[in-house]
C-alpha positions in Angstrom: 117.6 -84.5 -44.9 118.1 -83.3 -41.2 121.7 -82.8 -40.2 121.9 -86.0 -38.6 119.9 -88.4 -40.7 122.0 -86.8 -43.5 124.6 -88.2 -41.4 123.9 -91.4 -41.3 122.7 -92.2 -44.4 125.6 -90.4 -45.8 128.3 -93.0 -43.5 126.2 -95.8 -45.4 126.8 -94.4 -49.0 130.2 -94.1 -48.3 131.0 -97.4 -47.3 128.8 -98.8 -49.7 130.7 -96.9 -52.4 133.9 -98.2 -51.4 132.9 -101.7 -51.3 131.5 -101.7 -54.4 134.4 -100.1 -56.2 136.1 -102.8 -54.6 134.2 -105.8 -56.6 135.9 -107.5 -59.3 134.1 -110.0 -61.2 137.3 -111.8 -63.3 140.9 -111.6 -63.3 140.5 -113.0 -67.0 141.9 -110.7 -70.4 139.5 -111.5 -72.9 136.9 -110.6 -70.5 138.1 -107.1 -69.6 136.0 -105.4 -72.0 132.9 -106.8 -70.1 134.2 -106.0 -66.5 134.9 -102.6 -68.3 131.6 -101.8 -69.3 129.5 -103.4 -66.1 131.9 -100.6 -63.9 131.0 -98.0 -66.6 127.7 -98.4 -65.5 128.3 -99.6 -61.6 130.2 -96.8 -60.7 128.8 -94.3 -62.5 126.8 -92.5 -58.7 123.4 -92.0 -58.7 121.4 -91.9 -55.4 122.3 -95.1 -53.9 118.7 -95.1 -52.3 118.4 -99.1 -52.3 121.7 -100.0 -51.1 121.6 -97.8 -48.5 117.9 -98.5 -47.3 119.1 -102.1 -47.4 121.8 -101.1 -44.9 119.9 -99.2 -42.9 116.9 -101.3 -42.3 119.9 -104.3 -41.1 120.8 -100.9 -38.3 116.8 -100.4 -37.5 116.6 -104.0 -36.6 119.7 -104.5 -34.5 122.7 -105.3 -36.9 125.7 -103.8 -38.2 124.9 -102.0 -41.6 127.8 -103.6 -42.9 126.8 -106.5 -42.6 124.4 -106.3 -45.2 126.8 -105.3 -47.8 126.8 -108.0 -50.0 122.7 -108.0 -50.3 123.1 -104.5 -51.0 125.8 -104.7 -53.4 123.8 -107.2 -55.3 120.6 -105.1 -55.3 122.4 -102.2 -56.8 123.9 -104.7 -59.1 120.2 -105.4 -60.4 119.3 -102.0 -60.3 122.0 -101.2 -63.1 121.3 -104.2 -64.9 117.3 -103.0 -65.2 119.1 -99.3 -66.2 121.0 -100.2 -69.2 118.2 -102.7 -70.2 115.4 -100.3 -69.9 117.7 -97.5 -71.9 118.4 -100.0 -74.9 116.4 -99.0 -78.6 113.8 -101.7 -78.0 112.6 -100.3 -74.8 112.8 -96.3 -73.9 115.6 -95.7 -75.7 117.7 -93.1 -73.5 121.1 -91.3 -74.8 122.1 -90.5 -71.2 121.6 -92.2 -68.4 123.5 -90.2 -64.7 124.7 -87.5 -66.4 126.7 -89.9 -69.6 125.8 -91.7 -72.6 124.1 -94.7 -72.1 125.9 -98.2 -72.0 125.0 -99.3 -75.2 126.1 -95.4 -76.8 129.6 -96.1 -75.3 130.0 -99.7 -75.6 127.3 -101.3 -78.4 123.6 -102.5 -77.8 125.1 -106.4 -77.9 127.6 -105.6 -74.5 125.1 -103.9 -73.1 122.5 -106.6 -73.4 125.5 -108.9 -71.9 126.7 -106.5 -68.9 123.3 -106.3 -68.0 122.6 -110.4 -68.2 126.2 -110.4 -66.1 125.0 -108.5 -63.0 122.3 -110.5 -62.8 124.5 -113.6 -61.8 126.7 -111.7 -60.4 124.1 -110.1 -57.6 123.8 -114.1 -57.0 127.2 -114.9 -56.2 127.6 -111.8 -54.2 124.5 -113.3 -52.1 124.8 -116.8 -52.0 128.8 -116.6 -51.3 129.6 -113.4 -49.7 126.6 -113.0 -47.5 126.8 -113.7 -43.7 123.5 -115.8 -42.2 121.9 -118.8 -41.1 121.7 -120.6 -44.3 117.7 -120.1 -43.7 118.2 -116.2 -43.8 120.4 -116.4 -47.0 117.8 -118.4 -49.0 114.9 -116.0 -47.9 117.0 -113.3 -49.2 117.7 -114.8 -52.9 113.7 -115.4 -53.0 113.4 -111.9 -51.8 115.4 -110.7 -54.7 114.2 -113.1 -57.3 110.4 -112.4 -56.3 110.9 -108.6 -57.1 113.1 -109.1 -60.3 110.7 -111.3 -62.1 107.2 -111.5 -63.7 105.4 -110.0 -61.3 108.2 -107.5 -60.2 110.6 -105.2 -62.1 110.9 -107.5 -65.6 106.7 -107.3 -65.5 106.3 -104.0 -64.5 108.8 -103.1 -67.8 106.3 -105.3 -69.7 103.0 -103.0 -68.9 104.6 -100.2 -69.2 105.5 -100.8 -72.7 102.5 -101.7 -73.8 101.1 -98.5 -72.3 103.0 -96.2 -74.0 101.0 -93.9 -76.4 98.4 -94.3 -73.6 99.6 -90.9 -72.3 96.4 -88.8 -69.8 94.1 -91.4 -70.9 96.1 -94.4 -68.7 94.1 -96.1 -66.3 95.4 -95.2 -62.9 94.8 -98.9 -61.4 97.3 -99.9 -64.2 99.6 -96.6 -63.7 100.0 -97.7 -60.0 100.8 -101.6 -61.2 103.4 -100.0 -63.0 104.4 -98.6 -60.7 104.3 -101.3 -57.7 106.3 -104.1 -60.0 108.6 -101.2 -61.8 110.2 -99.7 -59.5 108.3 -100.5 -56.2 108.9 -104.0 -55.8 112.9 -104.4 -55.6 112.9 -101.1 -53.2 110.5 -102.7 -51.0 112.7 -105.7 -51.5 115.6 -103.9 -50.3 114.0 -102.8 -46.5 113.1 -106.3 -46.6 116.3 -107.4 -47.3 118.3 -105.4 -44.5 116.2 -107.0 -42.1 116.0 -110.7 -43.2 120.1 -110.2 -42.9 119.3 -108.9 -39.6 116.7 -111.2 -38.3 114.1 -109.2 -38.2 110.6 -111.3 -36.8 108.0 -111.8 -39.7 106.1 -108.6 -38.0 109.2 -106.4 -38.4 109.1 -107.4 -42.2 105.3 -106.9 -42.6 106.1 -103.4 -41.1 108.8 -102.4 -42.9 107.4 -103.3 -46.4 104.3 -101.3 -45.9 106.5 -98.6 -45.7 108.9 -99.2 -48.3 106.3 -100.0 -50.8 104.7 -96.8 -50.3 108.3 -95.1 -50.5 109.1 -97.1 -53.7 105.3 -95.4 -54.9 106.2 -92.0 -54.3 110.0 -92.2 -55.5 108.2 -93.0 -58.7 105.4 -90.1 -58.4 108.6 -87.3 -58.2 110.3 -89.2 -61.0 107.2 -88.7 -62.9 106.8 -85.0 -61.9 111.0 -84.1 -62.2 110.9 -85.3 -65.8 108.0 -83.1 -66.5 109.7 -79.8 -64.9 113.5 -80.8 -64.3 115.9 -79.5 -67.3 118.2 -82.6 -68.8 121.2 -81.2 -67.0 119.6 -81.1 -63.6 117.8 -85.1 -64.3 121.4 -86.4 -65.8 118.6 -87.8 -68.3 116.4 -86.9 -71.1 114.0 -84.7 -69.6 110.5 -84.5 -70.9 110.9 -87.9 -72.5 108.2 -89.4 -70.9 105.6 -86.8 -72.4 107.5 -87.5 -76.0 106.9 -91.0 -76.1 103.0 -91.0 -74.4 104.3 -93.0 -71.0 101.7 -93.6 -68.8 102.7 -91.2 -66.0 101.3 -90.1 -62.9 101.8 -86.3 -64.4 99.8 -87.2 -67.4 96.9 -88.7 -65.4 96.9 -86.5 -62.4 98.1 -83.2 -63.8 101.1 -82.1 -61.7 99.5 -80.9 -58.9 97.7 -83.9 -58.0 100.5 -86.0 -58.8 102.2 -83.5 -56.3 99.3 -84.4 -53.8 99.9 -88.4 -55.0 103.1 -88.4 -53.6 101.9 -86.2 -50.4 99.8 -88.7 -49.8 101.9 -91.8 -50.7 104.9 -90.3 -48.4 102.1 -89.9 -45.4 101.5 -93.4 -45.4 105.0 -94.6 -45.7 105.7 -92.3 -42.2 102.7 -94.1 -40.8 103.9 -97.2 -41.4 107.0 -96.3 -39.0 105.0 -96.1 -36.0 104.5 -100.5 -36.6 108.4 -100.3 -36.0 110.3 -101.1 -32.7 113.3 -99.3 -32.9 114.9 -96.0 -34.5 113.5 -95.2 -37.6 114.3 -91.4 -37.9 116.9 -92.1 -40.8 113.9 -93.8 -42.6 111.8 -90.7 -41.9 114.8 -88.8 -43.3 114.9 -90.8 -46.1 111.0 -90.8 -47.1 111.2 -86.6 -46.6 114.0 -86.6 -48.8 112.4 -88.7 -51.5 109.4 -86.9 -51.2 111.1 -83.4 -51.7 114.5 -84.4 -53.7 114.8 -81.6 -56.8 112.6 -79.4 -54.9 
């Protein structure tokens, strides 16, 4: 990122990292192993990129970042949940997930089924008591959340791509893009959407800022897709190459890597046309969509 979108977007991740170190979810013994195990996972880095989009989208439309904290708090809260799920033996069944065994590797398959279940009510709680709003605002963002969690969000876009695996170069790219959208678009698109419901955005602030994030959320996926194909384990904190192993359904696979390179060209194009919908400063989420775009480069 430029020096001073790097900046910013650095002064969200820090706060954001303090208040969720912060976060305890019971004062009770015979639960410690549980709280133990959710802030194995928690607070184990990674990019931060929803939280902090989350927070910054509050800042584009006129609020405080902070205030959207506890939305973004429980957005990174689902985000681990889908991470230990998605790394357990039934699904892709990762060793390492951030640069560390897995959940279930440290602490049992059955925990991490439970830690993951956990954050899910917990990203509730952090919403429904924590967050500040017209009661309106809060309820718009729980269906926000919800809608990109479920059936036709992350939980669905788990679903196809399971039952594309083996599909490998032959993947149909309308169903490698649905993937895609519900995967791992939908709950970042969620979280621009988020910071400005918490901020009061009008309805065509929203529209605007979800054509750009769902693009963003597209090509975030489109570099995942090419990193795993040329990034080293060490450098991922992952298994690289695991997606070729298993046959995944990957834009790599169905585009080669150079068109998957021109994919996310394209898909980071749009997203930076999208901005010019926006009233306001959106340089940090121009940063942000160049440094999605170009991250392991």
């Amino acid at each position: 990122m430029a020096e001073a979108g790097a900046g910013r977007w650095e002064s969200h991740r820090i706060i954001f990292e303090e208040y969720l170190a912060g976060l305890s979810f019971t004062a009770e013994p015979e639960l410690s192993v549980l709280q133990e195990a959710m802030r194995y996972s928690l607070l184990a880095g990674g990019k931060r990129v929803r939280p902090t989009l989350c927070m910054e989208a509050a800042l584009v439309f006129g609020a405080e970042p902070e205030v959207a904290l506890p939305s973004a708090a429980a957005i990174e809260l689902i985000h681990t949940y889908s991470l230990i799920h998605d790394d357990l033996p039934a699904m892709d069944d990762d060793d390492f997930r951030r640069g560390r065994p897995t959940l279930h590797k440290k602490y049992g398959e059955a925990m991490a089924i439970l830690a993951g279940d956990a954050f899910f009510g917990e990203a509730l709680t952090l919403i429904t008591v924590h967050q500040k709003g017209r009661p309106e605002q809060v309820l718009e963002v729980v269906q926000e959340l919800a809608d990109s969690t479920g059936v036709e969000g992350m939980v669905g876009g788990q679903v196809i791509d399971m039952a594309q695996t083996g599909a490998g170069s032959d993947a149909d790219p309308r169903t490698l893009r649905m993937i895609h959208e519900f995967k791992t678009g939908a709950l970042i698109k969620s979280s621009a959407r988020i910071g400005a419901i918490v901020a009061g955005a009008p309805e065509s602030g929203k529209d605007a800022i979800s054509d750009y994030a769902a693009e963003l959320g597209l090509c975030f996926q489109i570099v995942d897709d090419v990193l795993n194909a040329t990034a080293t384990t060490e450098e991922l904190g992952k298994s690289a190459g695991s997606d070729e192993e298993q046959g995944k359904a990957t834009f790599v696979g169905v585009y080669g890597l150079e068109g998957a390179r021109r994919e996310a060209d394209e898909s980071v194009g749009r997203a930076l046309g999208a901005l010019s919908k926006i009233d306001g400063d959106t340089s940090g989420l121009e940063q942000l969509a160049l440094f999605v775009r170009h991250r392991g480069s």
